[in-house]
C-alpha positions as CSV (number, residue, x, y, z in Angstrom):
1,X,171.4,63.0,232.2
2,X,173.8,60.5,233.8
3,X,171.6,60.2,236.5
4,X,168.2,59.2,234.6
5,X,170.6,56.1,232.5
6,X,171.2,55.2,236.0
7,X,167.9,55.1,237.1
8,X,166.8,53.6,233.9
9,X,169.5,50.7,234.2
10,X,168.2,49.9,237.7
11,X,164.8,49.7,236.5
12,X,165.7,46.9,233.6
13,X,167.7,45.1,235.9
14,X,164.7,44.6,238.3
15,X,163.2,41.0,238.0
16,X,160.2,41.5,235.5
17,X,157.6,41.1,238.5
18,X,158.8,44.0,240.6
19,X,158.8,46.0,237.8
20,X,155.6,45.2,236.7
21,X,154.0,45.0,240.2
22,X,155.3,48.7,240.7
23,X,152.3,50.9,240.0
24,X,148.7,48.8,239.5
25,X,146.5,49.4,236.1
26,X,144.5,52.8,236.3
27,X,140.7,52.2,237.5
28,X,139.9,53.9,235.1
29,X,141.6,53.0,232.1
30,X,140.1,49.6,232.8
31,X,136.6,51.0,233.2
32,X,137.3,52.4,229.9
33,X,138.4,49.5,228.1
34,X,135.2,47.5,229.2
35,X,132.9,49.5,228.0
36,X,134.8,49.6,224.8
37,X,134.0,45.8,224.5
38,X,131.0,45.8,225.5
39,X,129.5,47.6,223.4
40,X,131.2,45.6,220.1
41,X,130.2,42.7,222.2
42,X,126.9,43.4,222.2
43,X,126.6,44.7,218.0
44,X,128.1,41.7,217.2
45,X,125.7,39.6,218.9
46,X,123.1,41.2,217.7
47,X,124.5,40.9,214.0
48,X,125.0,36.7,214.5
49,X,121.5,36.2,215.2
50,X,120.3,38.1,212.2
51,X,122.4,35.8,210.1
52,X,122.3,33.0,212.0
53,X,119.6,30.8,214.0
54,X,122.4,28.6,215.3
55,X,123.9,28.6,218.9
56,X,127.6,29.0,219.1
57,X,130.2,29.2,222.3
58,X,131.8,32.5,220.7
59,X,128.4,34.7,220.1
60,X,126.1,33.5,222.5
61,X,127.8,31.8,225.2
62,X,131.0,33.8,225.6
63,X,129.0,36.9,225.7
64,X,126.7,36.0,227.9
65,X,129.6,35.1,230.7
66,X,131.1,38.0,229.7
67,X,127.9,40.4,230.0
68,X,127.1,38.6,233.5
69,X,130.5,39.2,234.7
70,X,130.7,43.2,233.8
71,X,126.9,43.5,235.4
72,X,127.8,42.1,238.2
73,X,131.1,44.4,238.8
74,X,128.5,47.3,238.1
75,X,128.9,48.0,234.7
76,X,125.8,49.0,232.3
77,X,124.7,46.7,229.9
78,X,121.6,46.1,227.4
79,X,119.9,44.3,229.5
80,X,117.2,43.4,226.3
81,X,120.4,41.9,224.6
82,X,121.4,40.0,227.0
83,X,118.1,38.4,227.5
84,X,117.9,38.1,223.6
85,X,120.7,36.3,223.8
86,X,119.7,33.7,226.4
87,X,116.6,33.2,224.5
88,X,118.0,32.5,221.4
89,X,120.0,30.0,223.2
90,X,117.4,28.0,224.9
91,X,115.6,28.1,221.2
92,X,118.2,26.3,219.7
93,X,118.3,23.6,222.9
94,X,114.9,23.2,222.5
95,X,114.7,22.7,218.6
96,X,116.8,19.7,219.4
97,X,114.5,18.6,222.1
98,X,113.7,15.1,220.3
99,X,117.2,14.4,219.3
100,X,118.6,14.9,223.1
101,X,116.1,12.6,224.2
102,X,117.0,10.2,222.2
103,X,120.4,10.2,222.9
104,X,121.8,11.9,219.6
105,X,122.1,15.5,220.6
106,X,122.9,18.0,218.1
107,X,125.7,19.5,215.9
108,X,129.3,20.2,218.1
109,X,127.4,17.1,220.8
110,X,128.6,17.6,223.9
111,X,130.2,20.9,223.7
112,X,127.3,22.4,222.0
113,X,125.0,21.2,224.9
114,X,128.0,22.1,227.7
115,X,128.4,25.6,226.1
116,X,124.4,26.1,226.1
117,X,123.8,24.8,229.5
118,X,126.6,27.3,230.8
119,X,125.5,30.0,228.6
120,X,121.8,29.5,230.7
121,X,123.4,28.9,233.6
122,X,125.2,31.8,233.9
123,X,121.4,33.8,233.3
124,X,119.8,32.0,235.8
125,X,117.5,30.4,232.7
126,X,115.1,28.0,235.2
127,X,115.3,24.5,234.4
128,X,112.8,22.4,232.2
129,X,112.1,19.7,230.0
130,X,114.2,20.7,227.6
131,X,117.7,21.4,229.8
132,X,116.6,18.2,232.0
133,X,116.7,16.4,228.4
134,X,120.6,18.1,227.7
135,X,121.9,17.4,230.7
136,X,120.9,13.7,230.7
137,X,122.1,13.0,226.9
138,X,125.4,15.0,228.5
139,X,125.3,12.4,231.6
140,X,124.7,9.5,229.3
141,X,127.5,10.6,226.8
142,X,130.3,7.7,226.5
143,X,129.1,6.7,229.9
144,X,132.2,4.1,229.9
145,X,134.8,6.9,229.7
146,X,135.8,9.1,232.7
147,X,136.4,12.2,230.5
148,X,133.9,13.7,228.2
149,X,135.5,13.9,224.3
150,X,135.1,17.1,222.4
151,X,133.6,16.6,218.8
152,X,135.5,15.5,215.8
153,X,135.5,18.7,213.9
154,X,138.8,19.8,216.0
155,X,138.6,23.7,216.8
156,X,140.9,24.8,218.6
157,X,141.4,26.3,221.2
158,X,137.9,26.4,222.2
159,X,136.9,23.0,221.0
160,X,139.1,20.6,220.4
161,X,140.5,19.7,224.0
162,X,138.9,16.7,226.1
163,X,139.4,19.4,229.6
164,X,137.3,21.4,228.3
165,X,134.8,19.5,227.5
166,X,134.9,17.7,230.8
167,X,134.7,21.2,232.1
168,X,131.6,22.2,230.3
169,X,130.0,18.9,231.0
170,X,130.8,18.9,234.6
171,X,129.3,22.5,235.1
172,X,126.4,21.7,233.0
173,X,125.7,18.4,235.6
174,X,126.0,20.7,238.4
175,X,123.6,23.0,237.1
176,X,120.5,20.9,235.5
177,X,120.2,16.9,236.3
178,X,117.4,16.1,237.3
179,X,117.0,14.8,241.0
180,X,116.6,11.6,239.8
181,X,119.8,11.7,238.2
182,X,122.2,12.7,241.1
183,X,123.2,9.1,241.9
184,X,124.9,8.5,238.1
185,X,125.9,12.3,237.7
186,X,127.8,11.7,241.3
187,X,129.5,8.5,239.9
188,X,130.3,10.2,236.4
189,X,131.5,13.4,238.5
190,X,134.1,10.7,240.7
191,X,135.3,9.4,238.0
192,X,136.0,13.2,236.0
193,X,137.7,13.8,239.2
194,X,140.0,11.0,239.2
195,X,140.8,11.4,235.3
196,X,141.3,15.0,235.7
197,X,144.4,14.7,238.3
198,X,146.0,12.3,236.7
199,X,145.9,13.2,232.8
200,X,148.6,15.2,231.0
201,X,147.5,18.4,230.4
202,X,149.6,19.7,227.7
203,X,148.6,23.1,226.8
204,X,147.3,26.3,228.1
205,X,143.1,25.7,227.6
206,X,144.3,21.9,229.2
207,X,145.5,23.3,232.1
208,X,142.6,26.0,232.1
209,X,139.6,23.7,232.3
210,X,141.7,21.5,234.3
211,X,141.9,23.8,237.3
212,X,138.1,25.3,236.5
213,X,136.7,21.6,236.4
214,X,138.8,20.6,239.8
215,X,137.8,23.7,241.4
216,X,133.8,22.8,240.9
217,X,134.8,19.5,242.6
218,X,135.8,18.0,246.1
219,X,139.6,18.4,245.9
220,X,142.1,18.8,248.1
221,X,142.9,22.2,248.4
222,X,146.2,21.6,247.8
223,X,146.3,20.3,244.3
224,X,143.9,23.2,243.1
225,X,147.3,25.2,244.2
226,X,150.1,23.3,242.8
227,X,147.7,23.5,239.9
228,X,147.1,27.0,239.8
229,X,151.1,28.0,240.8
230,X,151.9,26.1,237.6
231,X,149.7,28.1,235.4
232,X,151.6,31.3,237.1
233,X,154.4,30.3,236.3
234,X,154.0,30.0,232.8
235,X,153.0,34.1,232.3
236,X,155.6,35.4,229.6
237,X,157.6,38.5,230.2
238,X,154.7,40.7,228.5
239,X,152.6,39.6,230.9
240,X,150.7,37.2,229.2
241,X,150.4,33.7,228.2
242,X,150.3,32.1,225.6
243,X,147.9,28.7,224.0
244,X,151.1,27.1,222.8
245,X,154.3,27.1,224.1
246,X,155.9,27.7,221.0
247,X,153.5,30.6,220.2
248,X,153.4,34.1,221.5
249,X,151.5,35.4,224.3
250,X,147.6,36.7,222.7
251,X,144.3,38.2,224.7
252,X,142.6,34.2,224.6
253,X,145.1,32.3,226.4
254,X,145.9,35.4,228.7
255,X,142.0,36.2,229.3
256,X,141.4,32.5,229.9
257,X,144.2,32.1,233.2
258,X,143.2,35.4,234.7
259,X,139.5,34.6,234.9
260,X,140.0,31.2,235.8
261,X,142.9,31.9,238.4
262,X,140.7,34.6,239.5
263,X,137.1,32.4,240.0
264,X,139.6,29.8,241.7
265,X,140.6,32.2,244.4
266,X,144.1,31.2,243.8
267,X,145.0,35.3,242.0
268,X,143.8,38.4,243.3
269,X,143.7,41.9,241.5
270,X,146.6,42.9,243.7
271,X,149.0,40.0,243.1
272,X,151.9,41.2,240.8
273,X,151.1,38.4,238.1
274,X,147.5,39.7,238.0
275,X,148.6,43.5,237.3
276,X,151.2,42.3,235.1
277,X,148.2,40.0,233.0
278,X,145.8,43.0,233.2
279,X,148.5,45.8,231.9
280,X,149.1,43.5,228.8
281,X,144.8,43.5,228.2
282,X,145.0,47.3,228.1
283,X,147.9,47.7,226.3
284,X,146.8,45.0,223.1
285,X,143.4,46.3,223.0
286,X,142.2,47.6,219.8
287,X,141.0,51.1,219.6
288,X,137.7,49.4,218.5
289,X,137.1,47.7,221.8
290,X,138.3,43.7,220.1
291,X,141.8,42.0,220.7
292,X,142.6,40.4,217.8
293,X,143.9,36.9,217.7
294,X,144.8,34.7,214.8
295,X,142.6,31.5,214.2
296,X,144.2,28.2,214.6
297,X,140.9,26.3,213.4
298,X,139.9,25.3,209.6
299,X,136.6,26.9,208.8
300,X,133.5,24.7,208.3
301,X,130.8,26.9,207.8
302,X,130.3,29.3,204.9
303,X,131.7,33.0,205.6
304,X,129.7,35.8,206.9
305,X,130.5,39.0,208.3
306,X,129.3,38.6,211.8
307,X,129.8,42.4,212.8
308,X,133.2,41.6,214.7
309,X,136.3,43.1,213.3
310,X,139.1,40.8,212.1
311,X,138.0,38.8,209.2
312,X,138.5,35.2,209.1
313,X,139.8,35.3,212.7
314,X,136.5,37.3,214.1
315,X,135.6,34.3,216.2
316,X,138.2,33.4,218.1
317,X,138.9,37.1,218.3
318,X,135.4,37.5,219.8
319,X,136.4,34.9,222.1
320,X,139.5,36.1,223.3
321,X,137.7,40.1,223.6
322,X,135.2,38.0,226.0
323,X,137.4,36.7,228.4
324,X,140.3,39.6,228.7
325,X,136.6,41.8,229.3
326,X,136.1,39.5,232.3
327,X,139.1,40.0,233.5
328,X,139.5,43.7,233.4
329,X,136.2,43.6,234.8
330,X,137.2,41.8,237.8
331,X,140.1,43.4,238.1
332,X,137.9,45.7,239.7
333,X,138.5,45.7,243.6
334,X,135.2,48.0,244.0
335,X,131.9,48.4,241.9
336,X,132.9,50.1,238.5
337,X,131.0,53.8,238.8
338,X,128.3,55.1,236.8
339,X,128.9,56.3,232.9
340,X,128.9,59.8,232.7
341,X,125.9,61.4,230.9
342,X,126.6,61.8,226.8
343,X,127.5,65.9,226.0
344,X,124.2,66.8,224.1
């Protein structure tokens, strides 16, 4: 008995990232806990469109990352829903055809048509009228401004910050100007550069899109790390992070940094700080697949059930599940292996 307090008194006094760092998640409790999500991923999806004909960055674009992400570290998905999903997107672009052409775009502006653009990007949706249309109201928007500003009905923390939609706007560029447009995108793009090193990024989704927009861009690789070491450091002793400093550490903030770390090259599923992000995933997870994380945004539509758990915090929840799905998935050092059969 003495010796087992003594072993257990070493083990507390170990800094936190040792101790953390000492035995990597389980493949497959992580293969697990995707397919949870992706499967409530996927109802709920299905539920917003039969209630609603409007795009939106939790149900259509957030899924759609996440759904490309798990595919691609060989996980199953409804392959009919995902396409369902992209379609419904471009259908909601191309209703507002006339109103991006003439320079008015629709409702959420810029981070409406950043979100969608990404949300087909990430599908391989092949360019047209319509996304040439987007993309030049996005490359025309506030054209005196180096930054791109999100809309005025604040939402945080997935609108509401002017990183991200720099961020969205600057992948959007990248993915559909038109030829013709390259010369102003390019000037628009030097300028987002210049803005985005020197601006005071002062929370976690900041400092997120900061490092995602940078790392689409021609930056010395040196400031992409002192970037990304900040964000490291800034991991709680849960092992996750937070969107405010004064708030605790929830599946959003924590899914956001891993991804983005991760797409950055600058974290790798074997660094401590990844494992440590990754263990808190699978340990907040719902039994239902969802993390659940408490809205910081007044509402402005009408309430609907949307076939996400949660209640009146369903949709950032939705987000947060989204991004902490990416990151288990690629978490992943090899191809996820095939679901067993179903027991008849």
């Amino acid at each position: 008995m003495r010796l087992i307090l003594l072993w257990m008194t070493v083990l507390s006094s170990l800094p936190v990232s040792l101790r953390a760092a000492d035995l990597a998640p389980d493949g497959d409790r992580i293969d697990a806990a995707v397919r949870k999500s992706i499967a409530l991923i996927e109802h709920s999806g299905r539920v917003y469109r039969q209630e609603r004909q409007c795009f939106s960055c939790h149900h259509q674009a957030l899924p759609v990352l996440a759904l490309t992400e798990v595919k691609s570290r060989g996980f199953t998905i409804d392959e009919d829903e995902y396409h369902r999903q992209l379609e419904h997107t471009a259908k909601h672009l191309k209703r507002g055809y006339k109103s991006y052409v003439a320079g008015k775009g629709q409702g959420g502006r810029g981070d409406t048509a950043g979100y969608a653009l990404w949300t087909l990007a990430a599908g391989n949706w092949p360019a047209d009228e319509v996304t040439a249309a987007v993309a030049a109201y996005l490359a025309g928007k506030e054209p005196n401004l180096p930054q791109w500003n999100p809309p005025s009905t604040n939402r945080p923390p997935t609108a509401g910050s002017q990183f991200t939609s720099t961020a969205l706007a600057i992948y959007s560029l990248q993915a559909y100007a038109a030829e013709e447009q390259s010369a102003a995108v390019e000037t628009r793009l030097d300028k987002a550069r210049d803005w985005l090193l020197t601006a005071n990024a002062e929370n976690t989704e900041d400092q997120v899109f900061r490092l995602h927009s940078l790392s689409q861009l021609d930056v010395d690789a040196d400031q992409i790390d002192k970037l990304a070491q900040n964000l490291i450091r800034q991991q709680r002793d849960d092992g996750g992070w937070a969107q405010l400093r004064e708030q605790n550490s929830d599946a959003y903030a924590t899914g956001t940094v891993l991804v983005t770390l991760g797409q950055s090259g600058r974290l790798r599923p074997s660094d401590p700080a990844w494992q440590r992000g990754i263990r808190y995933l699978l340990e907040t997870q719902q039994d239902d697949g969802s993390w659940h994380v408490v809205t910081r945004a007044a509402p402005i539509q009408k309430y609907f059930e949307s076939g996400f758990p949660h209640g009146k915090d369903q949709f950032i929840s939705m987000a947060a599940t989204c991004w902490s799905t990416m990151a288990l998935a690629m978490a992943r050092d090899s191809p996820a292996p095939e679901e067993p059969p179903q027991a008849n």
